[in-house]
Structures are given as C-alpha cells and as structure tokens.
Biopython code that builds the backbone (N, CA, C, O; Angstrom):
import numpy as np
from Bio.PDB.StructureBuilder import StructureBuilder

atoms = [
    (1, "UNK", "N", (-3.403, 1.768, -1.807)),
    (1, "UNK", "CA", (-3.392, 0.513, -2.526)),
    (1, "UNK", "C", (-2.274, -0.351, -1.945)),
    (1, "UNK", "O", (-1.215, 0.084, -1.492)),
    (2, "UNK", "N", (-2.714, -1.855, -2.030)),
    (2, "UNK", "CA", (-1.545, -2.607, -1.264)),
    (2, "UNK", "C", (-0.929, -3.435, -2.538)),
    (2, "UNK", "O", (-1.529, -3.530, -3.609)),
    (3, "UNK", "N", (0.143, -3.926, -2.318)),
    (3, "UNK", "CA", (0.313, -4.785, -3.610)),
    (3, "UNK", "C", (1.509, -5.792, -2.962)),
    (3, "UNK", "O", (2.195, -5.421, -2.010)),
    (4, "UNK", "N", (1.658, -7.034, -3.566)),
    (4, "UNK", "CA", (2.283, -8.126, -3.022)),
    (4, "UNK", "C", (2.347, -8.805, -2.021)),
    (4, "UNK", "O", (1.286, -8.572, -1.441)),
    (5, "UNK", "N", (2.925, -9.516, -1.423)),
    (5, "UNK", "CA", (2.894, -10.427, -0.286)),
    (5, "UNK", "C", (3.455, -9.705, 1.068)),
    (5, "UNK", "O", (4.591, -9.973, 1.459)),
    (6, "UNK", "N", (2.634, -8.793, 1.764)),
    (6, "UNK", "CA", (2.917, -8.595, 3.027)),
    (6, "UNK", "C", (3.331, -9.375, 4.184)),
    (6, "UNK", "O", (2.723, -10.442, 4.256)),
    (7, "UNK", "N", (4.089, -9.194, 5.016)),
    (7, "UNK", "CA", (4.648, -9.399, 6.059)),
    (7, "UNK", "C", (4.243, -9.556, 7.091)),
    (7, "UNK", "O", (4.640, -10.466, 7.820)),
    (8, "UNK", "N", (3.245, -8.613, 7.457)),
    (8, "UNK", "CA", (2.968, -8.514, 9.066)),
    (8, "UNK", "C", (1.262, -8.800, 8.839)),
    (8, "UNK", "O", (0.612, -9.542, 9.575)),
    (9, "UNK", "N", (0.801, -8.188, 7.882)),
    (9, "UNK", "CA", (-1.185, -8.741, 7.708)),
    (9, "UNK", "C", (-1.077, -9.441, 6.336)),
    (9, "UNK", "O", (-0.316, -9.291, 5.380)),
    (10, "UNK", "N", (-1.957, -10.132, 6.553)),
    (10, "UNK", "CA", (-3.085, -10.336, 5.057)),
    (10, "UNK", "C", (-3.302, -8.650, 4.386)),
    (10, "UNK", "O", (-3.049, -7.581, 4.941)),
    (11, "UNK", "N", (-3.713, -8.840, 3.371)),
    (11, "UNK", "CA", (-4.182, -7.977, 2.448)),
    (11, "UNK", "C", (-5.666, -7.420, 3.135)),
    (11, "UNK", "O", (-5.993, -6.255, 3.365)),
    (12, "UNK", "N", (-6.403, -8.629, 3.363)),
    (12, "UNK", "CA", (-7.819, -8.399, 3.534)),
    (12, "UNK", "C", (-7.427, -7.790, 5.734)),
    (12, "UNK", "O", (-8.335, -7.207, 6.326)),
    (13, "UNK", "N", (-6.264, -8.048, 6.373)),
    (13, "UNK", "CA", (-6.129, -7.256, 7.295)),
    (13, "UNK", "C", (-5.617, -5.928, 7.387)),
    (13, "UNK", "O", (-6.109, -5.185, 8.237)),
    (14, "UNK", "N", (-4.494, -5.416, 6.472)),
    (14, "UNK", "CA", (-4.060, -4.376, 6.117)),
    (14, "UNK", "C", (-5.080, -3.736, 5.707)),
    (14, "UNK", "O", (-5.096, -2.626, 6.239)),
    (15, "UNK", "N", (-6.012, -3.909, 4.962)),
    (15, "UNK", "CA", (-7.054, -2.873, 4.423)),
    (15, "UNK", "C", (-8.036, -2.624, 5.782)),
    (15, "UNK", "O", (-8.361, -1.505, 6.179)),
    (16, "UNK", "N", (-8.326, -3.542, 6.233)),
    (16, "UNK", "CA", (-9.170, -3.643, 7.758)),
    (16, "UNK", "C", (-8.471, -2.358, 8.810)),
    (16, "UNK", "O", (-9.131, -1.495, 9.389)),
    (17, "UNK", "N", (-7.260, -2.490, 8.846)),
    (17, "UNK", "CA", (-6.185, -1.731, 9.613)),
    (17, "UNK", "C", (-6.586, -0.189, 9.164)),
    (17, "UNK", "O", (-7.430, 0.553, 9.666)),
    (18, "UNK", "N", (-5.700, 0.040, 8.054)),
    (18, "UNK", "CA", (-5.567, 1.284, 7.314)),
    (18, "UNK", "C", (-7.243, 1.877, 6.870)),
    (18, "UNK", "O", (-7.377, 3.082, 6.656)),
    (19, "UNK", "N", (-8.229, 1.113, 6.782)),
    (19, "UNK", "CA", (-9.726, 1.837, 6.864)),
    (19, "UNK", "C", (-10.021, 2.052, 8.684)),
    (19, "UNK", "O", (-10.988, 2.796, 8.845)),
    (20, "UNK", "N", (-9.532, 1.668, 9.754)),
    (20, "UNK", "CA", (-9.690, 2.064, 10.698)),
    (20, "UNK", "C", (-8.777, 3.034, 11.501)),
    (20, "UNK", "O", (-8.707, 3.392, 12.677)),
    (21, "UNK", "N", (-8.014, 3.337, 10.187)),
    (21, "UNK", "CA", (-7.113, 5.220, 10.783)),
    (21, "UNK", "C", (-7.407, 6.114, 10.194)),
    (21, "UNK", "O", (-7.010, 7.257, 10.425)),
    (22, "UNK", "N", (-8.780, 5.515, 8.588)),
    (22, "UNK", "CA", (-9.368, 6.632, 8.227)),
    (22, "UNK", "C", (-8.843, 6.560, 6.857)),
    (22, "UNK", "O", (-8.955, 7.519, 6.093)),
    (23, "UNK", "N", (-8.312, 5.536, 6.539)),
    (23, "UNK", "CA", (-8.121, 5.297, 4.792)),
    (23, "UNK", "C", (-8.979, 4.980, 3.946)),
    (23, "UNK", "O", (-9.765, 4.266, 4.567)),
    (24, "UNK", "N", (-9.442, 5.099, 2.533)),
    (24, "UNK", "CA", (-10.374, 4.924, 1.696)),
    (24, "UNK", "C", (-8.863, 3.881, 0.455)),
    (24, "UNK", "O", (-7.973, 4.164, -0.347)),
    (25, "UNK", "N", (-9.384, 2.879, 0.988)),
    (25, "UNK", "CA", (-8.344, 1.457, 0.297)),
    (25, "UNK", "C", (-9.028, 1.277, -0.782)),
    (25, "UNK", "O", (-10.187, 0.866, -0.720)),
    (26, "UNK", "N", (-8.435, 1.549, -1.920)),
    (26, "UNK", "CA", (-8.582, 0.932, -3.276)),
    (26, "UNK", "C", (-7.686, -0.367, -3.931)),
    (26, "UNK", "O", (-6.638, -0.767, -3.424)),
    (27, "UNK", "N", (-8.196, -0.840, -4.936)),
    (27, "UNK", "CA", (-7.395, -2.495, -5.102)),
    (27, "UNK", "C", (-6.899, -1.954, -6.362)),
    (27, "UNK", "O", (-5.943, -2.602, -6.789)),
    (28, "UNK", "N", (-7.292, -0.852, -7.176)),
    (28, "UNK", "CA", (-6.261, -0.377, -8.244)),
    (28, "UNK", "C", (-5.412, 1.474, -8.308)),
    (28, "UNK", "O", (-5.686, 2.441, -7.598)),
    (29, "UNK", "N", (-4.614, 1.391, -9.175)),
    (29, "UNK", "CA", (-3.818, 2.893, -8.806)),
    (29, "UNK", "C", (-4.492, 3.363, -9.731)),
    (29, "UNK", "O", (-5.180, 2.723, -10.526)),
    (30, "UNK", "N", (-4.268, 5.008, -9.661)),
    (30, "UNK", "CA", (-4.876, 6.133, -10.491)),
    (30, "UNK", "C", (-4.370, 7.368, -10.027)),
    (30, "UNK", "O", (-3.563, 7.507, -9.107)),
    (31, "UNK", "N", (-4.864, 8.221, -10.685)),
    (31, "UNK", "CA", (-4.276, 9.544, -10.341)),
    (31, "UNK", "C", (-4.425, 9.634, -9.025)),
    (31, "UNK", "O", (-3.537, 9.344, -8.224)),
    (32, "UNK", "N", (-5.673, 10.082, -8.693)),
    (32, "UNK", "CA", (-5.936, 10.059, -7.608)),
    (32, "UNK", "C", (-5.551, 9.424, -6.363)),
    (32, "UNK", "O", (-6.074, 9.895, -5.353)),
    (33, "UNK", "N", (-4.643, 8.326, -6.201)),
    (33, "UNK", "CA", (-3.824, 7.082, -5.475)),
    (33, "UNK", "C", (-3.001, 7.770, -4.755)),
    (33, "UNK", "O", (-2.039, 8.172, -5.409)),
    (34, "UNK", "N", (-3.001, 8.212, -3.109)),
    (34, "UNK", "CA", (-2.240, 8.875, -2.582)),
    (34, "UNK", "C", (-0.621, 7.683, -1.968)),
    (34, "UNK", "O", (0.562, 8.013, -1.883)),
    (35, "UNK", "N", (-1.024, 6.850, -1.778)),
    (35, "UNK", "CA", (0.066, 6.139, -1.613)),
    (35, "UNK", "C", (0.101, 4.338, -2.115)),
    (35, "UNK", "O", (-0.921, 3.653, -2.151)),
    (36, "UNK", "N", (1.112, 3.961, -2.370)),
    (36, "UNK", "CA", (0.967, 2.276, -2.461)),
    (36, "UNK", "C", (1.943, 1.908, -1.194)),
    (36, "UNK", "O", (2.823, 2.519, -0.587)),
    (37, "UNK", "N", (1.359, 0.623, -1.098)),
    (37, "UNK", "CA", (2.316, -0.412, 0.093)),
    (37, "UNK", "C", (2.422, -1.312, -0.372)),
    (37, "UNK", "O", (1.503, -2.086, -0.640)),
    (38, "UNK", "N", (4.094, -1.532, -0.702)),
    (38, "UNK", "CA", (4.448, -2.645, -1.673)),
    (38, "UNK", "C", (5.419, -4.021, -0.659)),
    (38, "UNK", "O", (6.478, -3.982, -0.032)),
    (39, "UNK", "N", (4.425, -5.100, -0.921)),
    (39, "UNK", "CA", (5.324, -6.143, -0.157)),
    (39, "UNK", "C", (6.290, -6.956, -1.424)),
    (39, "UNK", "O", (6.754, -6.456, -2.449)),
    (40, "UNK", "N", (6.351, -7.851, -1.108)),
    (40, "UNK", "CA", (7.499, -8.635, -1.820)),
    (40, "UNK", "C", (6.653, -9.335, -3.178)),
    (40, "UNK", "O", (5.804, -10.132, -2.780)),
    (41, "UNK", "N", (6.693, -9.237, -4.351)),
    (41, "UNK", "CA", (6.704, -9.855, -5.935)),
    (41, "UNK", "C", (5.695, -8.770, -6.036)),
    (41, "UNK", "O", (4.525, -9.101, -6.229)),
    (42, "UNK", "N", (6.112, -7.090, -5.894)),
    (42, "UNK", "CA", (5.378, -6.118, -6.264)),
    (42, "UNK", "C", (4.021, -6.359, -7.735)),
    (42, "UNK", "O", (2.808, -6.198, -7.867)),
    (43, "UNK", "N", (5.326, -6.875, -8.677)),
    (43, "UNK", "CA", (4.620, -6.879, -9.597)),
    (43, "UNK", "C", (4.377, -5.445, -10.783)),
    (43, "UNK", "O", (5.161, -4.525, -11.016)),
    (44, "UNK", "N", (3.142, -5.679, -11.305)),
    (44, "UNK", "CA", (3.680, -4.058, -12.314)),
    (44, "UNK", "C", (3.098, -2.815, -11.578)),
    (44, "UNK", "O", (3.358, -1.697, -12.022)),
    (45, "UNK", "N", (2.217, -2.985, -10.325)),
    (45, "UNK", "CA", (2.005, -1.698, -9.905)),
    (45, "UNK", "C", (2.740, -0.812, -9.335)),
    (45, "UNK", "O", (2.397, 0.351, -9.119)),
    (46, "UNK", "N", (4.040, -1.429, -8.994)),
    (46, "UNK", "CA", (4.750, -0.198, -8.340)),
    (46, "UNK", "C", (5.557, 0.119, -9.607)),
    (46, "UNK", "O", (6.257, 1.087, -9.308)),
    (47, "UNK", "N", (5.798, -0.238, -10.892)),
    (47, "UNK", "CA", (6.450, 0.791, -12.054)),
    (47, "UNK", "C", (5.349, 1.558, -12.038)),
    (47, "UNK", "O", (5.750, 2.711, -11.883)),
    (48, "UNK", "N", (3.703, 1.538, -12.144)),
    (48, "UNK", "CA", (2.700, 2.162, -12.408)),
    (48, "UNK", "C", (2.569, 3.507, -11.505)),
    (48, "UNK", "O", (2.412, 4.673, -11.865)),
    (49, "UNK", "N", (2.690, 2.934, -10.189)),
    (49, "UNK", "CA", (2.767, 3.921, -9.315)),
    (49, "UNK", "C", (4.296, 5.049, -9.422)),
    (49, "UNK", "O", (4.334, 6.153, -8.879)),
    (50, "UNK", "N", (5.179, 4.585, -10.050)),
    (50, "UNK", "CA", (6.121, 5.518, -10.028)),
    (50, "UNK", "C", (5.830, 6.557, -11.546)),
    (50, "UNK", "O", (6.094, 7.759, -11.570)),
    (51, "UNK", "N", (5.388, 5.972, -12.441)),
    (51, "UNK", "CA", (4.825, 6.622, -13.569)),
    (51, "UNK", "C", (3.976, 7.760, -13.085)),
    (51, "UNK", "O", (4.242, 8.940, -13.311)),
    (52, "UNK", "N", (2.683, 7.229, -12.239)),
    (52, "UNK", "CA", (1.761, 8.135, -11.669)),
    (52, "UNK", "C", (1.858, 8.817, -10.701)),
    (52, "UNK", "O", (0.910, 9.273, -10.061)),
    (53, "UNK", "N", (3.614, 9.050, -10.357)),
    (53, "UNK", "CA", (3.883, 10.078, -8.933)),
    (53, "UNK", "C", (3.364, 9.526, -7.821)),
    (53, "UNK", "O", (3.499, 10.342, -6.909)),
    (54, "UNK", "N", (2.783, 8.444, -7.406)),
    (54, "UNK", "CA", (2.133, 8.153, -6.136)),
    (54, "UNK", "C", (3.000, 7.532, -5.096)),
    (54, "UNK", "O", (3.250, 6.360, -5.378)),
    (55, "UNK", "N", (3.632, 8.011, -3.793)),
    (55, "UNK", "CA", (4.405, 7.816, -3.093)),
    (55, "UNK", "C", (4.230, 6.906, -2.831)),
    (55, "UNK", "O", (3.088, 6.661, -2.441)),
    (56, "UNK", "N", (5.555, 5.448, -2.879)),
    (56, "UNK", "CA", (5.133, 4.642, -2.982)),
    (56, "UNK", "C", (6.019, 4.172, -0.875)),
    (56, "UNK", "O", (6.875, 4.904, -0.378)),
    (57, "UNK", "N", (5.642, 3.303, -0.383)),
    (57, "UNK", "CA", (6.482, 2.659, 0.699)),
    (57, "UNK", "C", (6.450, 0.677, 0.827)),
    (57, "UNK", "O", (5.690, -0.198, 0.411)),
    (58, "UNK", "N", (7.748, 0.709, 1.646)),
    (58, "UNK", "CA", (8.121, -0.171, 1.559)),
    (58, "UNK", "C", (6.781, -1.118, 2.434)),
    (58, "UNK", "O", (5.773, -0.450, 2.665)),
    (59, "UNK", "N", (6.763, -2.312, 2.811)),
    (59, "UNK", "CA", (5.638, -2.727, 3.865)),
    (59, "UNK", "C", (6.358, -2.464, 5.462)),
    (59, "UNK", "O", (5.804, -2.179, 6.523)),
    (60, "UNK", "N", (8.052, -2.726, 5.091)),
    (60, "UNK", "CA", (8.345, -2.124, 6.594)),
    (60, "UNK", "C", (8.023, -0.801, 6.889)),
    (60, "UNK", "O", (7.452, -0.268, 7.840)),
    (61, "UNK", "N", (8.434, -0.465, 6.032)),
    (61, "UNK", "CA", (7.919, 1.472, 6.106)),
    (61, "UNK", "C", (6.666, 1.599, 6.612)),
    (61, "UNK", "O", (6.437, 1.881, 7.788)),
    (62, "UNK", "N", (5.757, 1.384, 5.693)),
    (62, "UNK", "CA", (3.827, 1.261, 6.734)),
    (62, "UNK", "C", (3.785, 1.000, 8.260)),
    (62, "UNK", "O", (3.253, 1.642, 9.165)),
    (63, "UNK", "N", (4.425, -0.008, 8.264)),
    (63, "UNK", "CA", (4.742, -0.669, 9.532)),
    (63, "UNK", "C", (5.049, 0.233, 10.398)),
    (63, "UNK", "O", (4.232, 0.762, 11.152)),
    (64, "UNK", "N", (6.442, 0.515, 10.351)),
    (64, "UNK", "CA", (6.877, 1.659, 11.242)),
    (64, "UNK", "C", (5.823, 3.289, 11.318)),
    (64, "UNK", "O", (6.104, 4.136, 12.166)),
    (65, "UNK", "N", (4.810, 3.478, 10.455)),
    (65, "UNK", "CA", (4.164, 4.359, 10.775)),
    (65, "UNK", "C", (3.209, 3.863, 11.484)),
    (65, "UNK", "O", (3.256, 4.338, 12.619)),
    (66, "UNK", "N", (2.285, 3.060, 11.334)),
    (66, "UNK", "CA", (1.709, 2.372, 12.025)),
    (66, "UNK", "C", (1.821, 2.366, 13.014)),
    (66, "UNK", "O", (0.709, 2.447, 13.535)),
    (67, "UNK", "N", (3.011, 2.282, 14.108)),
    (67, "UNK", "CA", (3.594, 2.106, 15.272)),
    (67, "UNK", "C", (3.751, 3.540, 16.064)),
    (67, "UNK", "O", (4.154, 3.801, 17.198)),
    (68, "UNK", "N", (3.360, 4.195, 15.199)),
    (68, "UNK", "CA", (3.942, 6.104, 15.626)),
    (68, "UNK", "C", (2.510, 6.434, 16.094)),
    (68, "UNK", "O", (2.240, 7.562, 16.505)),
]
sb = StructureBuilder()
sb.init_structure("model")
sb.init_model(0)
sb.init_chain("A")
sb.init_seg("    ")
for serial, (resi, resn, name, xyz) in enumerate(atoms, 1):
    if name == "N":
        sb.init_residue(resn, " ", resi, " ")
    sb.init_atom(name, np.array(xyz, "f"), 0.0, 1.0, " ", f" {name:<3s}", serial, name[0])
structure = sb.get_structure()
C-alpha cells in the first residue's frame, strides 16, 4: 500500500513499478498488508499500519531498495 505524496513516482507509477517486481498493490491496509510506503502528509494509515504490525518504510527507503 502507498500512502501520501511521493517523491520520485506518481502513485499510479509506483504501483506500475512495484506490480512489475511482482507486487499485488492494494489502495487499503489489512491484516494481510505486507508493507506500506509512506510519502509526505501520511495521513491515518500509517498509525493504522503500526496498529496492524505492517512494516511500514519511508518513500526514500523503497527507493533505495528499488535500486538494489
């Protein structure tokens, strides 16, 4: 799940990205939610995601995996 104003893509490119390394991108969290990518005016999903254990990263963080 992505949430806030990214840096380096659009929303609608980040999901484009991360479904072509083999991600299944959802637009809401749940148990099931293996990670969030939080850009800037998160908003309430990353308290949600810390409630629901789901590892959350920064958008630089993505980034730098991305690059690996």
């Amino acid at each position: 799940v992505f949430t806030g104003k990214l840096k380096s893509f659009s929303r609608a490119e980040a999901k484009t990205k991360a479904e072509s390394l083999g991600a299944n991108v959802a637009v809401t969290l749940s148990r099931k939610t293996d990670y969030l990518i939080v850009g800037a005016d998160e908003g309430a999903k990353l308290e949600k995601a810390e409630k629901l254990g789901v590892q959350v990263f920064s958008d630089d963080e993505w980034m730098s995996i991305l690059d690996q």
